[in-house]
C-alpha positions in Angstrom: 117.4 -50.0 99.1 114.3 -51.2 96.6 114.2 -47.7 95.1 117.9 -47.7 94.5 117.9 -51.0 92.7 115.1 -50.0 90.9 116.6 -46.7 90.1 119.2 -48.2 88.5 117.3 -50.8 86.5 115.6 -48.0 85.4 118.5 -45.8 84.0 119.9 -49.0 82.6 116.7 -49.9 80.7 116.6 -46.5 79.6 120.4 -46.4 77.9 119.2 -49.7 76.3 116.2 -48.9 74.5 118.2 -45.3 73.6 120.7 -47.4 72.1 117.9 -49.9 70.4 116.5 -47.3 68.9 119.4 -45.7 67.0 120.9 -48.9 66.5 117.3 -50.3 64.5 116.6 -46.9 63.3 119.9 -46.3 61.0 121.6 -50.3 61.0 125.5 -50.4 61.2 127.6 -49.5 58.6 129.4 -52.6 59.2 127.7 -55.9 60.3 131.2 -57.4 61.5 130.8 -57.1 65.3 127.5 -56.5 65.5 126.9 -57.3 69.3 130.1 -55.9 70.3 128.9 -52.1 69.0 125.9 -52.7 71.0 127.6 -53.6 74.0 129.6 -50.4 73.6 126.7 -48.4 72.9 124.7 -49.2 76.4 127.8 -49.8 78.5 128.4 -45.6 77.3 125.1 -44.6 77.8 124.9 -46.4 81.1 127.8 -45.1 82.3 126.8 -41.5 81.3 123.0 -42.0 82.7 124.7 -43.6 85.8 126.9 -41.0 86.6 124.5 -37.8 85.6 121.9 -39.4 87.7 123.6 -40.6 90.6 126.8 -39.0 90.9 127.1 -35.6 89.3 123.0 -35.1 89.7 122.8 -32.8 87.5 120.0 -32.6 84.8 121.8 -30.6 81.9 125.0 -32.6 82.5 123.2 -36.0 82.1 121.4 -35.0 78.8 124.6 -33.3 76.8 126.8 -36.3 78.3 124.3 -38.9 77.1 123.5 -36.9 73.7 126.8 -36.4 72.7 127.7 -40.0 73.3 124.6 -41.0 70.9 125.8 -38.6 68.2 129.4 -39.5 68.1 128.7 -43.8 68.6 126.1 -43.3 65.6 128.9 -41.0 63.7 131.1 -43.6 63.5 129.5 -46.9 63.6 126.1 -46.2 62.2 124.7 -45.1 59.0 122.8 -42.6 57.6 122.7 -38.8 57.8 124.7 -36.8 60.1 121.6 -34.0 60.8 119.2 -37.2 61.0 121.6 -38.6 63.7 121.3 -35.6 65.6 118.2 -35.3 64.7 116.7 -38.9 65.9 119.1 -38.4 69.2 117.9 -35.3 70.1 114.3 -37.0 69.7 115.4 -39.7 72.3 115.1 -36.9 75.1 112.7 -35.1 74.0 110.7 -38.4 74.4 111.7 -39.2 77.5 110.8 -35.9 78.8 107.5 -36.0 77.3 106.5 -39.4 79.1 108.5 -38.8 82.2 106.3 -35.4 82.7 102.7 -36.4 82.4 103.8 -39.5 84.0 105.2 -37.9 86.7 102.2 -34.9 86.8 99.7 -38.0 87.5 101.4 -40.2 90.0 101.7 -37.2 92.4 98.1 -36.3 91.8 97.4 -39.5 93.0 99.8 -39.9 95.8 99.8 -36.7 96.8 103.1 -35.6 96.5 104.5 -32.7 94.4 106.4 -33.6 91.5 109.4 -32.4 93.1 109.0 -34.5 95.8 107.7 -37.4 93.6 111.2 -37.5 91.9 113.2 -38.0 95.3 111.3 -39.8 97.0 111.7 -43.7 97.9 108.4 -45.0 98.3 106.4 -47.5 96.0 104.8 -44.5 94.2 108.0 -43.7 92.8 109.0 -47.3 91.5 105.2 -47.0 90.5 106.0 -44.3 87.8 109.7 -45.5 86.8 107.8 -48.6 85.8 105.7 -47.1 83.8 107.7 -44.6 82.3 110.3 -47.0 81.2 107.1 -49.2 79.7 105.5 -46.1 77.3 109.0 -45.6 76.5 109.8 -48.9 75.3 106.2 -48.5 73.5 107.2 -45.0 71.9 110.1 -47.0 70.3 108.5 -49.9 68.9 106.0 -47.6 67.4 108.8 -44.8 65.7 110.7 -48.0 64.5 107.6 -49.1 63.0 107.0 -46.4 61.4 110.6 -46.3 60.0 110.0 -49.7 59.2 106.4 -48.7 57.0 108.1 -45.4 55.5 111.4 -43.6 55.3 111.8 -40.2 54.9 114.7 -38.6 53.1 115.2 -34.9 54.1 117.8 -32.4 52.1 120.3 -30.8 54.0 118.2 -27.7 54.8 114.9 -29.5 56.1 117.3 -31.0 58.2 119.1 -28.0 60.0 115.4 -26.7 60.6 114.0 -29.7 62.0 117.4 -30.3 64.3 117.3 -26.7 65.0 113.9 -26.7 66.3 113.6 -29.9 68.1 117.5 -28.6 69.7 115.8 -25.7 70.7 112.6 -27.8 72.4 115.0 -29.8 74.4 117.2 -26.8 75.9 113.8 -25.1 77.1 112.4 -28.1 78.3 115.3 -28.8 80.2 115.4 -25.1 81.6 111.7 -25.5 82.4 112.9 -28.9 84.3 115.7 -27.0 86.5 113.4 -23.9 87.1 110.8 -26.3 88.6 112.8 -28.6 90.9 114.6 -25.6 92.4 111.6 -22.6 92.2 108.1 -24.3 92.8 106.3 -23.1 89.5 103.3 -24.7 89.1 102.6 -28.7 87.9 100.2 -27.9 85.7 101.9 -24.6 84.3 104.7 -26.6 83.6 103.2 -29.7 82.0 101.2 -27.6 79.7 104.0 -25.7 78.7 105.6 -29.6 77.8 102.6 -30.3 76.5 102.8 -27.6 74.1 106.2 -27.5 73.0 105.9 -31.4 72.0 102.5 -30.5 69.9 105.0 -27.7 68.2 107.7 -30.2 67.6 105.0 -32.4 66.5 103.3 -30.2 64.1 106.5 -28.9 62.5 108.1 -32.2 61.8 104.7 -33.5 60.4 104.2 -30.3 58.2 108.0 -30.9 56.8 106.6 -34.3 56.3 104.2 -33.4 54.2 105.9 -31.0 52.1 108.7 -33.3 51.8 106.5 -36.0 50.4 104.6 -33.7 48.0 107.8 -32.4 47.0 109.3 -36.4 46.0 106.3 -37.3 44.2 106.1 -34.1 42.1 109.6 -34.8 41.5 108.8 -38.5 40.4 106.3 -37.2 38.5 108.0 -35.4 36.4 110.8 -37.8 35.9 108.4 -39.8 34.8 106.4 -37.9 32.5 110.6 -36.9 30.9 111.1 -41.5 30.7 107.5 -41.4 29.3 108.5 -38.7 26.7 112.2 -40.5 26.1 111.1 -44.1 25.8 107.8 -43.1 22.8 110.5 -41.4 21.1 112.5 -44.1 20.9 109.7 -46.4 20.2 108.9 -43.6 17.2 113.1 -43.9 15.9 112.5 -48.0 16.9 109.3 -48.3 14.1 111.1 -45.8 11.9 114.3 -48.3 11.9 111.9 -51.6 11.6 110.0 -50.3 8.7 113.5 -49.1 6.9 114.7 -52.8 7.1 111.6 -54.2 6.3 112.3 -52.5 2.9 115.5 -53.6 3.0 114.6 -56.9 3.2 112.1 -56.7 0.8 114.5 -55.0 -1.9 117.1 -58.2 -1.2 116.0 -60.3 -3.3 115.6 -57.9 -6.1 119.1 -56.6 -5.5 120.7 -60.8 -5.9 119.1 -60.7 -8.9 120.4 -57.6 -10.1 124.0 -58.5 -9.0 123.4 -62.3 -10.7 122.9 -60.3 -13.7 125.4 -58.2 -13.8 127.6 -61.1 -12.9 126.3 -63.0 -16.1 126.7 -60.1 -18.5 130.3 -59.9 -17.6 130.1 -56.7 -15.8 132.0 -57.7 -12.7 133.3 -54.3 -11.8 129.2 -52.9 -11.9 128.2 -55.8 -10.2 131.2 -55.2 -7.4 130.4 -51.6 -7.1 126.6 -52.3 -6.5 127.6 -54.6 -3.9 129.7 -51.9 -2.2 126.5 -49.5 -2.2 124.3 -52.3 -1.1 126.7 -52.7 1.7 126.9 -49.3 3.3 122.6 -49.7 3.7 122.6 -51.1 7.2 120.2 -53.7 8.2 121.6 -54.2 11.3 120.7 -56.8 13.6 117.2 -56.9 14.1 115.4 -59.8 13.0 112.0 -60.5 12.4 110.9 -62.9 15.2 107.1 -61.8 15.3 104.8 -60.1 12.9 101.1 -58.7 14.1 99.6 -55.9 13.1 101.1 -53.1 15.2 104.2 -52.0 13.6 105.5 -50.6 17.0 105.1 -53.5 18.6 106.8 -55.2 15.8 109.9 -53.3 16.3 110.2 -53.5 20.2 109.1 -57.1 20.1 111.8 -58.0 17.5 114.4 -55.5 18.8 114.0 -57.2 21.9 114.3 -61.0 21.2 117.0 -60.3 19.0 119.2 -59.4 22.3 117.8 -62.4 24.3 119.0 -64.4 21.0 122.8 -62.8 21.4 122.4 -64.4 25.3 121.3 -67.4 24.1 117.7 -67.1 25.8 114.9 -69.1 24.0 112.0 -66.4 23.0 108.4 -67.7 22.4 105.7 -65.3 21.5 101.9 -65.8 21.1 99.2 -62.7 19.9 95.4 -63.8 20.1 94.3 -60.4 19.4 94.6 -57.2 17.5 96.1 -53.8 19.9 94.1 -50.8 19.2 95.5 -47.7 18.3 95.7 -45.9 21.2 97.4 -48.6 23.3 99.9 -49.2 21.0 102.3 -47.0 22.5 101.7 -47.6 26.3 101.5 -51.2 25.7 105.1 -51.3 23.6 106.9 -49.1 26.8 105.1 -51.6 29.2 106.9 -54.5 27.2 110.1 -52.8 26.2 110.6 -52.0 30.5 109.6 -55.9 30.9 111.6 -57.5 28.4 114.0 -55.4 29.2 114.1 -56.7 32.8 113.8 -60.1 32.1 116.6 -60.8 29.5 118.7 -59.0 32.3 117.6 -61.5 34.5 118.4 -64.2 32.4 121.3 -63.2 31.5 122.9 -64.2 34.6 120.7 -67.5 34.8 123.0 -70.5 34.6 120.8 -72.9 33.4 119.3 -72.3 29.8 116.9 -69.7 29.8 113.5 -68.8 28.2 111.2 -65.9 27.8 107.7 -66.5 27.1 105.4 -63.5 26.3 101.5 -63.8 25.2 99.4 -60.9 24.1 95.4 -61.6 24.9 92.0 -60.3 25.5 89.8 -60.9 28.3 86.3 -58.9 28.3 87.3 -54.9 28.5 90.6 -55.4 29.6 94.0 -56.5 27.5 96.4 -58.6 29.2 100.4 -58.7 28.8 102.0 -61.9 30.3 105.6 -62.4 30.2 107.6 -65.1 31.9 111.4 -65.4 32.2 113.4 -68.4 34.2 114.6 -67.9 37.3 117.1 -70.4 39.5 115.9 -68.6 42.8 113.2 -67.1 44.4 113.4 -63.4 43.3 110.5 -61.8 45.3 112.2 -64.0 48.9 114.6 -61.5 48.8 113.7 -58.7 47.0 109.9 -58.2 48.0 109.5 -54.9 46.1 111.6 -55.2 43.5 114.4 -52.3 44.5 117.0 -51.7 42.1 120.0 -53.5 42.7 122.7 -51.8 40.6 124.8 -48.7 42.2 123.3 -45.8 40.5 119.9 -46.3 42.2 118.8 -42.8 40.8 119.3 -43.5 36.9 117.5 -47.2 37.7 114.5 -48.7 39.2 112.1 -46.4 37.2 110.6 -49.1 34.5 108.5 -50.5 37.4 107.1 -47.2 37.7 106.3 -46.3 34.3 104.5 -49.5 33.9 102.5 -48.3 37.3 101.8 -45.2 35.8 100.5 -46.9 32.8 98.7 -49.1 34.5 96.6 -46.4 36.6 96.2 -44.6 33.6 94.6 -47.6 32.0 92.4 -47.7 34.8 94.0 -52.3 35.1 96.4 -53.9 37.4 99.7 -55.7 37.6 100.2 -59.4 38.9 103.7 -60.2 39.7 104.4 -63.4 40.8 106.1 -67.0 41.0 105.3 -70.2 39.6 107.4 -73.4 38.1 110.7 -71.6 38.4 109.2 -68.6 36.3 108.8 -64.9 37.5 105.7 -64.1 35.9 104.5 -60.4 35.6 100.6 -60.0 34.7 99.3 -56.7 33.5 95.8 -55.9 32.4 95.0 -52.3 30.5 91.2 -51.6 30.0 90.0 -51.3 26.7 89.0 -47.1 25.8 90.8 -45.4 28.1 
């Protein structure tokens, strides 16, 4: 009667932590009836488990019962990749076989009992090894979920059908290797080195896919990168080349009143009209001169930038204690046109007034950029990492990454943080580099 209870608390523990870890592992789709799903989840797996087990008792019926429930609940109420689905489901048995084995391998080493004995049996070595096959496997959870927690891995459609494939494969021959031992006597340790083996294959191939899978994202990023990089110096190139035209503009203004004045005074209206029409098609444009140092890229960028915080109303201060060398000019002007960039867009939707304060200065070896916007709320209580919150996640989220790769290059650091209702980002570029 103990070993039946137990039995059962096992398979029902067993269905839970299944259903934990898909549930964790992916999220709902939809958080409206959150604990409800779940219920449904473990009551369907129990059921199943139950039924396999105790019932039917049969192995093969017990897995594709249980695994299909998994893959069509996580279908419909879970998000996420269909392959991964399968995928992560599929790895729900194939962990359960791989503790269940050894586990089972050692207990009847110790009591003395084959395996195939060991699995029928009612005596305390039994609810010995459901106890602790239940415990590694709530163990093997925490740790996959903490992994998917630390780092998640996207997979294309094609790394997916392998992995699934292979892993589907693993299962089905483990679960062969399962029937032919209960009912044909093959050897314990034959048979857990086989499992042994097959789990270091599964193992090894999903690790290698990994890998290549990583290498292949940041070689990807990389060059994305280098193509922002490339974009955002040209337009700081077309950005100086527009400053410097209206700074002759500008220049030329007061030259051209006085030409008009005395056109005007001589009578010669219709001159004086027609040199105001010319005057006219020479766009200035909007920028304005908010900040004058000696870097003429910075200039533009600087100015091109406070002049859109001045069409949101957002109060600009600016302070330069030191002159940029030449060969930071560029990386320094991307650095502050992705900053700016990100906190007038942050003001913007401030609704209190609204101030952006940015000071250039020199520290030993190393040039720092400060910039601090106003912020209502905490931004980095919620948003930790700073991940892109607008829809098209792909075109967005890369100026924190440029900046990185600026950074790194410049052999400095970045400081982001939170003080006086200001979001403050720090960054330090070592001089030479």
């Amino acid at each position: 009667m103990i070993c039946m209870i137990a039995e059962i608390i096992a398979v029902l523990a067993e269905s839970y932590l299944a259903a934990h870890l898909l549930i964790q592992y992916f999220g709902m789709k939809e958080e409206r009836l959150f604990w409800l799903k779940h219920i449904l989840f473990f009551v369907l797996l129990s059921i199943s488990d139950l039924l396999g087990t105790f019932v039917i008792k049969n192995e093969t019926f017990l897995v594709l019962s249980c695994l299909s429930i998994e893959v069509t609940l996580a279908v419909i109420f879970l998000k996420g990749n269909y392959f991964e689905k399968i995928f992560v489901s599929i790895t729900s048995y194939i962990l359960v076989y791989c503790i269940n084995f050894p586990t089972l391998a050692l207990i009847s080493k110790i009591s003395n009992l084959d395996i195939s004995e060991l699995t029928v049996s009612e005596s305390i070595s039994r609810i010995v090894c459901l106890f602790i096959t239940k415990l590694l496997y709530f163990a093997a959870i925490q740790f996959i979920l903490w992994i998917r927690k630390k780092e998640k891995y996207y997979f294309n459609l094609n790394e997916w059908i392998i992995i699934v494939s292979v892993f589907l494969m693993t299962l089905l021959i483990g679960l062969a290797m399962y029937i032919i031992i209960i009912n044909e006597g093959i050897s314990d340790y034959i048979y857990l080195a086989s499992t042994l083996l097959l789990s270091a294959l599964d193992i090894i191939i999903f690790v290698f896919m990994r890998k290549m899978n990583i290498s292949s994202k940041k070689e990807r990023e990389k060059e994305l990168l280098q193509v922002q990089l490339a974009q955002q110096q040209n337009e700081m190139r077309q950005l100086e080349q527009q400053y410097q035209e209206i700074s002759v503009l500008r220049h030329d203004f007061r030259n051209s009143i006085d030409c008009i004045a005395r056109m005007i005074q001589q009578n010669k209206q219709e001159d004086a009209l027609n040199y105001a029409e010319q005057l006219k098609k020479r766009k200035i444009g909007k920028l304005q001169t908010h900040i004058e140092c000696s870097s003429s890229v910075m200039n533009a960028v600087i100015n091109s930038k406070f002049s859109d915080a001045q069409e949101y109303g957002i109060e600009t201060s600016f302070r330069m204690v030191v002159q940029i060398p030449e060969n930071l000019e560029f990386d320094i002007s991307i650095i502050l046109s992705n900053l700016l960039d990100n906190s007038i867009e942050a003001c913007r939707h401030n609704e209190v007034p609204s101030q952006i304060i940015l000071a250039v200065s020199k520290f030993g070896a190393y040039y720092q950029l400060l910039i601090k916007n106003t912020i209502e709320n905490s931004v980095l209580q919620h948003n930790k990492h700073l991940k892109t919150i607008k829809s098209e996640k792909n075109e967005h989220g890369w100026g924190l990454k440029s900046i990185k790769d600026i950074v790194e290059k410049h052999q400095g650091m970045m400081d982001i943080y939170e003080e006086n209702n200001e979001f403050c980002v720090s960054v330090l570029l070592k001089e030479g580099i």
